[in-house]
N, C-alpha and C positions, 0 to 999 in steps of 0.2 A: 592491482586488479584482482588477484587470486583472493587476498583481504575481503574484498566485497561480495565477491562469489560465497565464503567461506559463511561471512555473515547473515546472507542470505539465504544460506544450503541451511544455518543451524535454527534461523526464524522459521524458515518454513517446517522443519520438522518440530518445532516448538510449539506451532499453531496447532499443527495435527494432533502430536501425540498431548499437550496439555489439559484441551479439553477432554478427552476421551478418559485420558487418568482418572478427572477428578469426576467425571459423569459415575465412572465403574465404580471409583472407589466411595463414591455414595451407593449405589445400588448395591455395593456387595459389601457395605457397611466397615470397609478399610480405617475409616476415619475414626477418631475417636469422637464419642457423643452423636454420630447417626444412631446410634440402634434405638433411642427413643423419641424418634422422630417419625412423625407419619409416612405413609407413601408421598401423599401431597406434599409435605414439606419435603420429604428427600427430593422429590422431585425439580419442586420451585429453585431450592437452594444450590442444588447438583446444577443445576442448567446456569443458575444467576451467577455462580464463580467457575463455571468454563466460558461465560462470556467477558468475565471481567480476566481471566487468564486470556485472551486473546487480545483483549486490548492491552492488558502489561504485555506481552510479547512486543503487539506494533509499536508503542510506545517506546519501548526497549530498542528495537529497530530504528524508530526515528532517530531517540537520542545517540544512538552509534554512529548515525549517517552524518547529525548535525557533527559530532565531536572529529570527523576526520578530517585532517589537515585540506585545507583546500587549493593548496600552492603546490600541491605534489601532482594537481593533474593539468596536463599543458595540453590545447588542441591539438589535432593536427595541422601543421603549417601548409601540407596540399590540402585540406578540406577546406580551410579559412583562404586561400589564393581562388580557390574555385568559386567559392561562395562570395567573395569580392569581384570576382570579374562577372558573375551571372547580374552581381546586382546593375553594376556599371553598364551592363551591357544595355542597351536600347532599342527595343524590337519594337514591330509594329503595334500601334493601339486599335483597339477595337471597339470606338468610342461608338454607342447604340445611340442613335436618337429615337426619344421617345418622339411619339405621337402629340401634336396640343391639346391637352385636355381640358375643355371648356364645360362647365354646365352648362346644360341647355333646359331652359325651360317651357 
């Protein structure tokens, strides 16, 4: 469990802080070959790979979610007894009759 916390604790700051990097590091010309680059294009291209950095994060996420062993998480046995007896159980119904609905012309 601590595993998925961990993985989760490091995406979310991944999201945050990725975009924001490469936003700055366009506008304050960090990168190499922004400085002949228009405002418009720092702009366009600043924003276009802090969105595509967001989606490699989730990606990245997914694919850690999909690769974890899936045999290692067992329900719990009182939540699955409880949730068998709610189904079993047989309470009243509260069959509504409609109305007959006939055209009339």
């Amino acid at each position: 469990m601590t595993g998925v916390v961990n993985k989760f604790f490091v995406a979310s700051i991944f999201m945050c802080v990725a975009p924001i990097a490469i936003l700055y590091g366009f506008n304050l010309n960090l990168f190499p070959g922004t400085t002949g680059l228009s405002p418009e294009s720092t702009t366009l291209w600043s924003g276009v790979l802090a969105v595509v950095s967001v989606n490699a994060v989730i990606a990245w996420y997914i694919y850690m979610a999909m690769k974890e062993p899936s045999d290692k998480h067992e329900p719990d046995p009182k939540f699955l007894a409880d949730a068998k007896a709610s189904i079993n159980q047989s309470g009243p119904t509260n069959e509504v009759s409609l109305p007959n609905r006939t055209k009339r012309e």
